[in-house]
N, C-alpha and C positions, 0 to 999 in steps of 0.2 A: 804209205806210199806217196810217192810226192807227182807233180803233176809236172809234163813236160812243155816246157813254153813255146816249143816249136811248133807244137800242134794244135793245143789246146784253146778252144772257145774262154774271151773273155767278155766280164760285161765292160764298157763303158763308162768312164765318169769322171768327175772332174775332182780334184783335188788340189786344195788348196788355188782355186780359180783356173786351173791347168789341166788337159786331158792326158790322163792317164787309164790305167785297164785293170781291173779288179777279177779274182778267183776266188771262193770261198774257201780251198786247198792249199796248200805249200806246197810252192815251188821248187823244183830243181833247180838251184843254181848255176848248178855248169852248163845248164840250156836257153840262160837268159842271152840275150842279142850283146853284141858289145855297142858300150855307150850306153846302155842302159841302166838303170837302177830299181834296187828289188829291197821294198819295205812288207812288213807283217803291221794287220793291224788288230787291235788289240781293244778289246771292250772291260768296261769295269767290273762287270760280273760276268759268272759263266753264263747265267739266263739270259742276257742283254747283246745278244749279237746281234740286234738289227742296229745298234748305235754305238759306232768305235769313237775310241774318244780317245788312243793315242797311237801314235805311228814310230815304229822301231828298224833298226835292223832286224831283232830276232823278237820273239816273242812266246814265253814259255808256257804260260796261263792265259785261257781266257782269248785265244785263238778266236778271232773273224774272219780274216783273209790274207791274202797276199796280194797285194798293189804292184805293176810294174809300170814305171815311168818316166820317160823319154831326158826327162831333165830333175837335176838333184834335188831334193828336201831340205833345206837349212832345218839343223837340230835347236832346240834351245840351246844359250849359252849354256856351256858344262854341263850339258844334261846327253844322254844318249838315246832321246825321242824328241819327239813334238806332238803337241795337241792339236788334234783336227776333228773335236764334237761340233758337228755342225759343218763343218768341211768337205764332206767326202759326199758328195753326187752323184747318183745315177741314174742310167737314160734308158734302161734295160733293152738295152742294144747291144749281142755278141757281136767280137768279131775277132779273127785271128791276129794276132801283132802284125802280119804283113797287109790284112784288108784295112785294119788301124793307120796304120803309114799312109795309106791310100787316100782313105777318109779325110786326114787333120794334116794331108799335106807334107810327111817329115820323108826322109829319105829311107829309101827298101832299107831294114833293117839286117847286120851282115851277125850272121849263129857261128861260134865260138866248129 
């Protein structure tokens, strides 16, 4: 079952130096905000999900979370991820996408 973004408590965190909001679930897409964007991340082993170490659109193995945030990811060149061990921050601070907006300043988020 996949988790609704419209209501769902997220943690907080930085990514790639940028605040972005992290769920340990997968997300419903068709409930992400428009203008938004919706990465999976992905650890090297299945044991190993306190430390992602690359960032997808999809992710089929080896499932950490789902990232949503505010402004895009550049991919490696010709690659269809990016590496972010060591990248991904957290402040374990929930908060809904709209008390997010709130917090970091961005504009009320408008849901599909």
């Amino acid at each position: 079952m996949e988790t609704d973004a419209r209501t769902a408590a997220f943690e907080r965190i930085e990514l790639l130096w940028e605040p972005a909001l992290l769920t340990r679930e997968r997300v419903d897409r068709s409930t992400i905000p428009l203008g938004w964007y919706c990465y999976e991340l992905e650890a090297r082993y299945a044991c190993d999900f306190g430390r992602p170490v690359r960032l997808a659109d999809h992710v089929e193995e080896n499932f950490v979370g789902t990232i949503l945030a505010p402004s895009k990811v550049n991919f490696h060149r010709g690659r269809n991820y990016r590496c972010v061990y060591g990248n991904v921050v957290g402040f374990d601070l929930y908060y809904t996408i709209e008390q997010f907006c709130k917090k970091v300043g961005l504009p009320a988020p408008e849901f599909p």
